[in-house]
N, C-alpha and C positions, 0 to 999 in steps of 0.2 A: 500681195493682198493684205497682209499681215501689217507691214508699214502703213498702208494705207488706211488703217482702219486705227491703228494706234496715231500718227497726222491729223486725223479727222478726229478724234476721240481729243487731243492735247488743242487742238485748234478751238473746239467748242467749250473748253475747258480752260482756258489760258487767263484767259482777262475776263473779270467779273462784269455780269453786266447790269448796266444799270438799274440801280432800285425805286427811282423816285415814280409819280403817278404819270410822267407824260413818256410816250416816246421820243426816241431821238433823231433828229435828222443833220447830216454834216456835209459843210462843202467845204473847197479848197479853195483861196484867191489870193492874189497878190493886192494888195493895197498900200496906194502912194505912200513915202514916206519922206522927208527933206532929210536923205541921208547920200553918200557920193553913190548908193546903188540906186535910190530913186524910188523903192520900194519893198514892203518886206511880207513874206510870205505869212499866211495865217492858216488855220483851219480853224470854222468857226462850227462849233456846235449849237442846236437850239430846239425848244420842244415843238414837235411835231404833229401833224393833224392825223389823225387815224379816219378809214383809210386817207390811202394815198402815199407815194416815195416810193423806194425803192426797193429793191433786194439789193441791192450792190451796195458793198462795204469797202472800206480802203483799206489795203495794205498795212499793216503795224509797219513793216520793216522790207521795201523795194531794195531791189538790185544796185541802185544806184548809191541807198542812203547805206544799205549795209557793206559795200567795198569801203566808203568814206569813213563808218564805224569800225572797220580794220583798218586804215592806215595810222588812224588816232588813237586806238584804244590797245591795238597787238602790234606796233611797232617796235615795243622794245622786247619782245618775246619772235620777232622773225622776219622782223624791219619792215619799212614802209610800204613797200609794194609787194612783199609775200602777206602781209596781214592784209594788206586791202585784196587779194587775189582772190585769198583764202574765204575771206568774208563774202564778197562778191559772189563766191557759189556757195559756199554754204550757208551766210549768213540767213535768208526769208526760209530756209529749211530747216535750220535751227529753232526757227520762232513756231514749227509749225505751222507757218503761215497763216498765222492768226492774224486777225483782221481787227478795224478800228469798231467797237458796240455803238453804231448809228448807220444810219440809212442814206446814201447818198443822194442830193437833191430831193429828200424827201418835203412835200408840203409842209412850211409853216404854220403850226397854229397861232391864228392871233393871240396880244398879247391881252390880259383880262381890264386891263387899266390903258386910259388915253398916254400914260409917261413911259410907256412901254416894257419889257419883259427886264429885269435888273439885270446888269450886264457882268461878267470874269472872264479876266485876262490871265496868265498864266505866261511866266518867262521859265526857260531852260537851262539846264547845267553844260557845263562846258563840255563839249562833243554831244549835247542833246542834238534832238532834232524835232523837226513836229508831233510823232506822236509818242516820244517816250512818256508823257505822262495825259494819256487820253484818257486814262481811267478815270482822273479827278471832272479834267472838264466834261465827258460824256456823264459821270453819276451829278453835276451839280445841274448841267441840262436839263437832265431828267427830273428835277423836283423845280421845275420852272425857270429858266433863265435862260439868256444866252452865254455863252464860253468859248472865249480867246484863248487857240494857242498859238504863240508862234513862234518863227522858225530866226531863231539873230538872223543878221546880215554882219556882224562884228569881228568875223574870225574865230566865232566860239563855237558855233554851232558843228557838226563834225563835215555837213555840207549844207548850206543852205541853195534851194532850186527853187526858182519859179514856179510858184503854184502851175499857170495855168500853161505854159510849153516846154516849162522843165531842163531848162537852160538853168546852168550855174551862176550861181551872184554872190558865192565866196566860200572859200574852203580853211577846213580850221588850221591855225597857225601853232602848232607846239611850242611854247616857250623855251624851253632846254634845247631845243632839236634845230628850231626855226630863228624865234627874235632875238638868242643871245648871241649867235653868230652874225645877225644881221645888225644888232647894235655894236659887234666887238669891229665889224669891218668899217660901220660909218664915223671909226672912232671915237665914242660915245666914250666918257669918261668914266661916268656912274651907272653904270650895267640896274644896277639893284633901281638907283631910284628913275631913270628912264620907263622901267619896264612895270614900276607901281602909278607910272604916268600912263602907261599904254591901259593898266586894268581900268584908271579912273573912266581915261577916256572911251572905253568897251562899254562900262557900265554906264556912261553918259548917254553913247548910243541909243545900247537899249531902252531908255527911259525914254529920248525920244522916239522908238520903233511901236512901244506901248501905247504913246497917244497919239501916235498915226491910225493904229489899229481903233482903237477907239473911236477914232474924228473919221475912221472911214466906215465904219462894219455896219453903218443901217445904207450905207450908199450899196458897200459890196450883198448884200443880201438883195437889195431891190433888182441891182446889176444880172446877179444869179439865178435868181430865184421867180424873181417877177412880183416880189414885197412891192406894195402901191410907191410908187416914187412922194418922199418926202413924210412917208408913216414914219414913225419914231417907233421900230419893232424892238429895241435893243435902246434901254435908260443906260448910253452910253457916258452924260455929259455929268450924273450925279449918284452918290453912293455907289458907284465901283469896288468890286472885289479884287486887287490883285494876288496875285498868290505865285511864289518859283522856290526852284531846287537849286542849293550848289547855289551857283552865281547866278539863278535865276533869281535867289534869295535878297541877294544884295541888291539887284536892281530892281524888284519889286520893294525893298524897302527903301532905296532912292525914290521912287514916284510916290511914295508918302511923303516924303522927308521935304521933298522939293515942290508940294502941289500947293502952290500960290491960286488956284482956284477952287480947292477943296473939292475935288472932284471926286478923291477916294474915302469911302467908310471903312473897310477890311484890308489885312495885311497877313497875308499866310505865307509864313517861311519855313520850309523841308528841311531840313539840315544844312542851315546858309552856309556858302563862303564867307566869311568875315574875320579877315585876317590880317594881321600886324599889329600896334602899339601906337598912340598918340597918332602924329603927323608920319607914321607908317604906315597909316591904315590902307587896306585895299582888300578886295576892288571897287570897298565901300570906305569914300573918303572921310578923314577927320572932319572935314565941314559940314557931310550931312547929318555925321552923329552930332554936332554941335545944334541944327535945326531943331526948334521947338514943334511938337507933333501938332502941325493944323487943329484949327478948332474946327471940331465938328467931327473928327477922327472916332469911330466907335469902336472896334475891336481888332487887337493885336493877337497874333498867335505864333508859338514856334515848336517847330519838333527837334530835338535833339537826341541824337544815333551814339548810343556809348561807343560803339564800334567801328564807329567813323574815323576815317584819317584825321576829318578834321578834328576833331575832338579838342585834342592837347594846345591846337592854334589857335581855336575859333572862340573855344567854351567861354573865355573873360568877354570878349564882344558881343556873344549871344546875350550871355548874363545882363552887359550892361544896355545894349538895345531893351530888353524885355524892361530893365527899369525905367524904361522913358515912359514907357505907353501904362496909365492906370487903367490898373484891371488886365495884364497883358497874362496869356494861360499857355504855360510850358505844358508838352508833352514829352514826357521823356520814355526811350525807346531803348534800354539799358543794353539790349540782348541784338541789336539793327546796325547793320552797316550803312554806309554813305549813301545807297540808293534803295532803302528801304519805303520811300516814300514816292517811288517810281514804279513805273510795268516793268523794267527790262528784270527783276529778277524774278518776277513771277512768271513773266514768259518763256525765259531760256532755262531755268532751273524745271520747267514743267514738258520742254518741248521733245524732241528724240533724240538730241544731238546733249540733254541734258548731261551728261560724263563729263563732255567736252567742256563746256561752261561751268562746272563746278572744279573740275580739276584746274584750270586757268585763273579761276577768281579766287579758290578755298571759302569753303564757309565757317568752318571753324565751328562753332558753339551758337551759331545766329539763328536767331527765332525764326521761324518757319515763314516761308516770301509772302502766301498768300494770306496768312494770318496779319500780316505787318501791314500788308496792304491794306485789308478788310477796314480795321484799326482805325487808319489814320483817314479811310475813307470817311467811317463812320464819324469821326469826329470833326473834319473838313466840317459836314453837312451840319452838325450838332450847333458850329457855333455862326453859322451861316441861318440858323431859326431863329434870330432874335428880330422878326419884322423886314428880314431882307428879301425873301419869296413872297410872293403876292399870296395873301392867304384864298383859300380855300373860295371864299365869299367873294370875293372881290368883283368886280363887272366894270365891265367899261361904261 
């Protein structure tokens, strides 16, 4: 009883929930993609009608995606399949079993304006998965919008499954473990630079997986939902938000870099991946940094983690991405590791299994998880008020 009351207490406690004026409501779909899987999983959050939805909430962290979060992440602490075992039953007990802050299949409210609700997408770090970072997209929902997460299909993700039957469509590939063995046998000569070809083309992907999600999320809402077929619910086609962590980072600053139809106003990067020198670069190529930022581009943002691995590789490319974009507003997080700008360490450093997860990870001197979070939440939204939420007044 005792557990149970402390689960329940860490479970309602775990992940902040949303602040803004609407409620939230979130579904799960697979939406086509012209990639070799055909399609890539999303969870789309958006503001919701009161009444009306649900009580049921999703999973932070299933059985399926937490074994996959142990093969990736505790392999080299007690190899592949004792991490994935281990994970697999401990892991959604670890989380407390806390769930995703939105309502599933709950009622859509209409959006206040004929161009519909302003649309963010959000890409993942490498062994993310769909909802390590729901925190961002369910608080941007909530103050009016709809919000894209989704799940790679590139080998990055720790597992990516079909939304809607949960079948596999690709599990993540270790570099060290996986592609340097598998480039040393096809005889590949240059190890190093093969494998800054594999990041490009990962990060290519995803760029495409972004505006599949895009080009599909007012079809997949209507599909789900029962949204009027052909309502534009979601201002998918102009002033997009994207925003990612880790390698999420770099691919969301490839769909700036590369949008020949100016499609994107916002650019939010977590502590990017962005790492190498000149014609080193990856997994964010020398050529996108070469690309002049779209006209019409309005706000750049980054956060940067003193504490981060990446720190010592990344910091010159962060530094010189932010001077492309005028007016671009560093956050810096002096006292934050690498996933300060993610749920996973506010929900495992919070959950019952918390020992376990701090002994494994050490935190060392690092600012408290759910303060880092609050933070970076509060300032997500801060620079997302410059005319990007349909104000207050608004009407169709």
């Amino acid at each position: 009883a005792e557990l149970a009351r402390k689960i329940a207490s860490d479970r309602a406690m775990a992940l902040p929930e949303p602040t803004g004026p609407h409620a939230v409501g979130v579904i799960e779909v697979d939406i086509p993609a012209e990639t070799s899987v055909g399609v890539v999983p999303a969870v789309i959050f958006y503001p919701a009608a009161e009444p009306g939805g649900t009580t049921k909430q999703l999973p932070w962290l299933d059985k399926a995606h937490a074994a996959a979060l142990g093969r990736s992440q505790l392999a080299g602490l007690f190899g592949t399949f004792l991490g994935g075992k281990l994970m697999g039953v401990l892991g959604p007990s670890a989380t407390g079993y806390v769930t995703v802050r939105a309502s599933v299949n709950a009622r859509p409210l209409a959006p206040p304006i004929e161009d519909g609700w302003p649309t963010a997408v959000f890409s993942h770090s490498l062994t993310g998965w769909r909802h390590i970072n729901s925190s961002y997209v369910a608080e941007i929902a909530s103050h009016g919008a709809v919000a894209i997460h989704l799940e790679h299909c590139d080998r990055t993700a720790s597992l990516a499954a079909a939304a809607e039957d949960g079948r596999t469509l690709a599990t993540f590939v270790d570099w060290h473990k996986q592609k340097v063995p598998e480039l040393k046998k096809a005889g590949v000569d240059d190890v190093v630079a093969s494998g800054r070809a594999w990041r490009h083309g990962q990060c290519a992907q995803r760029r495409v997986e972004v505006l599949a999600a895009l080009n599909g999320v007012n079809e997949a809402m209507s599909r789900k939902l029962g949204v009027e077929a052909g309502l534009k619910f979601a201002r998918a086609d102009a002033d997009v938000a994207v925003l990612g962590q880790s390698f999420g980072g770099a691919s969301a600053a490839s769909c700036v870099l590369n949008d020949h139809d100016h499609r994107f106003s916002h650019c939010f990067l977590y502590d990017p991946w962005l790492d190498g020198s000149g014609d080193t670069r990856f997994p964010l190529p020398q050529t996108d940094y070469d690309r002049p930022v779209p006209t019409g581009f309005k706000r750049f943002v980054i956060w940067r983690n003193g504490r981060s691995m990446l720190w010592d590789s990344c910091k010159d490319n962060w530094d010189a991405l932010a001077a492309k974009f005028p007016g671009a507003i560093v956050h810096d997080f002096p006292d934050s590791g690498h996933f300060a700008q993610t749920d996973a360490n506010v929900v495992f450093e919070n959950g019952p299994l918390a020992f376990i997860y701090k002994a494994i990870k050490g935190t060392g001197n690092e600012v408290d998880a759910k303060t880092a979070l609050a933070q970076s939440l509060e300032q997500t939204i801060a620079a997302l008020q410059d005319g990007w939420f349909p104000s207050a007044t608004a009407a169709r």
